[in-house]
C-alpha positions as CSV (number, residue, x, y, z in Angstrom):
1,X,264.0,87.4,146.1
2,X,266.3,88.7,148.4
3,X,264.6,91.0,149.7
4,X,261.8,88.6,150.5
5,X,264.4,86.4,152.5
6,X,265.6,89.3,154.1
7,X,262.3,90.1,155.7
8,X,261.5,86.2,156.1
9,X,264.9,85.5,158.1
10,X,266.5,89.0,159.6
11,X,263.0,90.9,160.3
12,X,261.1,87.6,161.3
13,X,258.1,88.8,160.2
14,X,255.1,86.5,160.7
15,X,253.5,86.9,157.3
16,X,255.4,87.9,154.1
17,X,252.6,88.7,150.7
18,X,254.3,89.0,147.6
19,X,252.0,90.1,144.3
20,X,253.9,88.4,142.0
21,X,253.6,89.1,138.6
22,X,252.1,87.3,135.7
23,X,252.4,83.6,135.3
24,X,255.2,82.9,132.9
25,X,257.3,86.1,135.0
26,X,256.0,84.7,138.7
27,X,257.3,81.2,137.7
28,X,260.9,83.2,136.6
29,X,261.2,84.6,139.8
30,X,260.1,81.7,142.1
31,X,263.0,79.7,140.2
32,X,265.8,82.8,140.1
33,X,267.7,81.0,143.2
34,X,267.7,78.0,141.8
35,X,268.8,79.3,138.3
36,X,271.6,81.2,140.3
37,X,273.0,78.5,142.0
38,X,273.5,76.5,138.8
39,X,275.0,79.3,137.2
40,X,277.7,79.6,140.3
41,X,278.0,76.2,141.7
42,X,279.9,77.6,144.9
43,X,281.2,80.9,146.7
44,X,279.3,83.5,148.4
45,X,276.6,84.4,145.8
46,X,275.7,80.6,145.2
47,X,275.3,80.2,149.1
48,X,273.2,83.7,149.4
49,X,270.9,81.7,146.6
50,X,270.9,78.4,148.5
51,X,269.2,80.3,151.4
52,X,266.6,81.8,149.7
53,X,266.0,78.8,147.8
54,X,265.7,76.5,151.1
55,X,263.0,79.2,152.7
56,X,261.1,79.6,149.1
57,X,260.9,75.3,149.0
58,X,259.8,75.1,152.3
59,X,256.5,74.5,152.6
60,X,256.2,75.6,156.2
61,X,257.6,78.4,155.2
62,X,256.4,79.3,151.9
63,X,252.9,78.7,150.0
64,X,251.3,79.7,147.3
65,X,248.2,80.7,146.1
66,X,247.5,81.0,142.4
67,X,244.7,83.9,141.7
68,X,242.2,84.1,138.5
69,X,239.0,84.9,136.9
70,X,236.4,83.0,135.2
71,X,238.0,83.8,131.8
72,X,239.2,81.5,129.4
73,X,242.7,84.0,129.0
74,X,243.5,83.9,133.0
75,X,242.1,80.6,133.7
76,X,244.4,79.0,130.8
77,X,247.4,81.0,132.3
78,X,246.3,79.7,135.8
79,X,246.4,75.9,134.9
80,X,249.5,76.5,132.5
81,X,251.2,77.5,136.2
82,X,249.8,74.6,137.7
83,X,251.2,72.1,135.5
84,X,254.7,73.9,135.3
85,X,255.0,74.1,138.8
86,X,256.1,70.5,139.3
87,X,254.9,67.8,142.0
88,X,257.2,69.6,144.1
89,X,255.7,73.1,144.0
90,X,252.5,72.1,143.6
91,X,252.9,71.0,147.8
92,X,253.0,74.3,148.4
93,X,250.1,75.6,146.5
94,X,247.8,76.4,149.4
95,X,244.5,77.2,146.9
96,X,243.0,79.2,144.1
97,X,241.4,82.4,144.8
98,X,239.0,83.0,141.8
99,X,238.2,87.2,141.6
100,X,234.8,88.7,140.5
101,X,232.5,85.8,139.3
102,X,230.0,86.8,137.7
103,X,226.0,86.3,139.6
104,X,223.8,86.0,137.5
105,X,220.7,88.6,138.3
106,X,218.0,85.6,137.3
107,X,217.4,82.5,137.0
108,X,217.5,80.2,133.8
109,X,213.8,79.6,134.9
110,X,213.3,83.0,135.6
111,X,214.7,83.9,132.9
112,X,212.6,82.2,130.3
113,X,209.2,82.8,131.8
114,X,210.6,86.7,131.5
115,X,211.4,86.2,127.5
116,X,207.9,84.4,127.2
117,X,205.9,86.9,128.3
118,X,204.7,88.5,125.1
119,X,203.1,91.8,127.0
120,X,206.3,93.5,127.8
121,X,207.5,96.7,126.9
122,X,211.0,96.8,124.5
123,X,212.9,98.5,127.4
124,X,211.3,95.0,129.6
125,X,212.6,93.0,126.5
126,X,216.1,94.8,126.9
127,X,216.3,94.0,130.1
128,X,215.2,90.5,129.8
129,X,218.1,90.4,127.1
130,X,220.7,91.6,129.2
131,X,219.9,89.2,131.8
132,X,220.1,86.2,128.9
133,X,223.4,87.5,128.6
134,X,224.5,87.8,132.0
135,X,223.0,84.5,132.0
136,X,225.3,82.9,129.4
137,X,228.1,85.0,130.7
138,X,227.5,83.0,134.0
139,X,227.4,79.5,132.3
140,X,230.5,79.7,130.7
141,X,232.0,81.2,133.9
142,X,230.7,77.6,135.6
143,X,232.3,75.9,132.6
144,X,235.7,77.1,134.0
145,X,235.3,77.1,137.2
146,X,234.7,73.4,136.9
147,X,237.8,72.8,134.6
148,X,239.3,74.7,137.2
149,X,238.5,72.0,140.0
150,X,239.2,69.0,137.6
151,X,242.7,70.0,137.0
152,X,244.0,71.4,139.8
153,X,243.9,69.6,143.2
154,X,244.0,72.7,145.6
155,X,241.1,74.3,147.3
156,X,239.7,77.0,145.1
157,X,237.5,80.0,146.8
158,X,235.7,82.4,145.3
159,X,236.4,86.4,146.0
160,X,232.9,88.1,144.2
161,X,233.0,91.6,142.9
162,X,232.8,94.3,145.6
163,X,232.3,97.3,144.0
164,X,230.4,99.6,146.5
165,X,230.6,97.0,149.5
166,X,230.7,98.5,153.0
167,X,234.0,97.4,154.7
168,X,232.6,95.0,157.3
169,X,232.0,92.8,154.1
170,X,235.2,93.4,152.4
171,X,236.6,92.4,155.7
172,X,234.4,89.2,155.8
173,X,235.3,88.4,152.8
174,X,238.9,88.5,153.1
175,X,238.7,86.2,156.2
176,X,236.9,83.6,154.4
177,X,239.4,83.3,151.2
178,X,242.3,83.4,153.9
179,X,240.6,80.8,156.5
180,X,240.0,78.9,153.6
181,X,243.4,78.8,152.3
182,X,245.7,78.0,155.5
183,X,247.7,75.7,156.0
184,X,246.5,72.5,157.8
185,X,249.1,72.0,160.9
């Protein structure tokens, strides 16, 4: 944490990312100042602590943004974060960036005239299978995505897969979860 105050106040750097690390971990670290300071009360290391802790509760200085998938492991961990975070914290969540939701290649209507038709072949009912799947997949993927929106009162944006996108599109796409997710002045 240090290190991230070091580069907030001493390089002034416009922009500071941290990847923090899993839920129950990120929310360790985010509260290590704070943890310090209680555990000195005064002197040099408890006002070193202080000034991290006044840039990380800042909201003008610091936000957050939770990230997840559509999966009921992540998404649980994701609103488990949201509820620890306090009233306080939560202020500085500035959204939810879900990664890789699943599109669904069909239809549900397209999908059942395809498992109707009775004069396929069995690699077309494979397929058609596959898609049912995919189908499902994407269904209970909604299912979280909504719990998602119901529980946590942030913006939430979607990043989809992008496997073999060219960059211009990986570009685009990065602009829209950021302009999305900024802070309203």
């Amino acid at each position: 944490m240090g290190k991230i105050y070091d580069l907030a106040e001493r390089e002034k750097w416009d922009l500071i990312i941290v990847d923090a690390p899993a839920t129950g971990h990120g929310l360790s670290l985010l509260n290590a100042p704070r943890t310090m300071m209680e555990l000195t009360r005064k002197g040099p290391m408890y006002n070193s602590n202080k000034q991290v802790a006044d840039v990380l509760n800042n909201p003008l200085r610091c936000g957050i943004v939770l990230v997840t998938m559509l999966e009921e492991l992540p998404a649980s961990e994701t609103l488990s974060l949201w509820s620890q975070l306090g009233t306080e914290n939560r202020q500085q969540v500035l959204g939810c960036v879900v990664n890789r939701p699943l599109v669904p290649p069909t239809t549900l209507e397209e999908y059942e005239k395809i498992r109707a038709d009775t004069f396929v072949s069995e690699a077309h009912q494979s397929l058609a299978s596959f898609a049912g799947l995919l189908l499902k997949t994407h269904q209970q993927q909604q299912q979280i995505y909504d719990d998602l929106k119901r529980w946590m009162k942030t913006p939430i944006k979607t990043l989809p897969w992008l496997p073999h996108t060219p960059n211009q599109q990986w570009l685009e796409s990065g602009e829209m979860v950021v302009s999305g997710l900024e802070l309203s002045q």
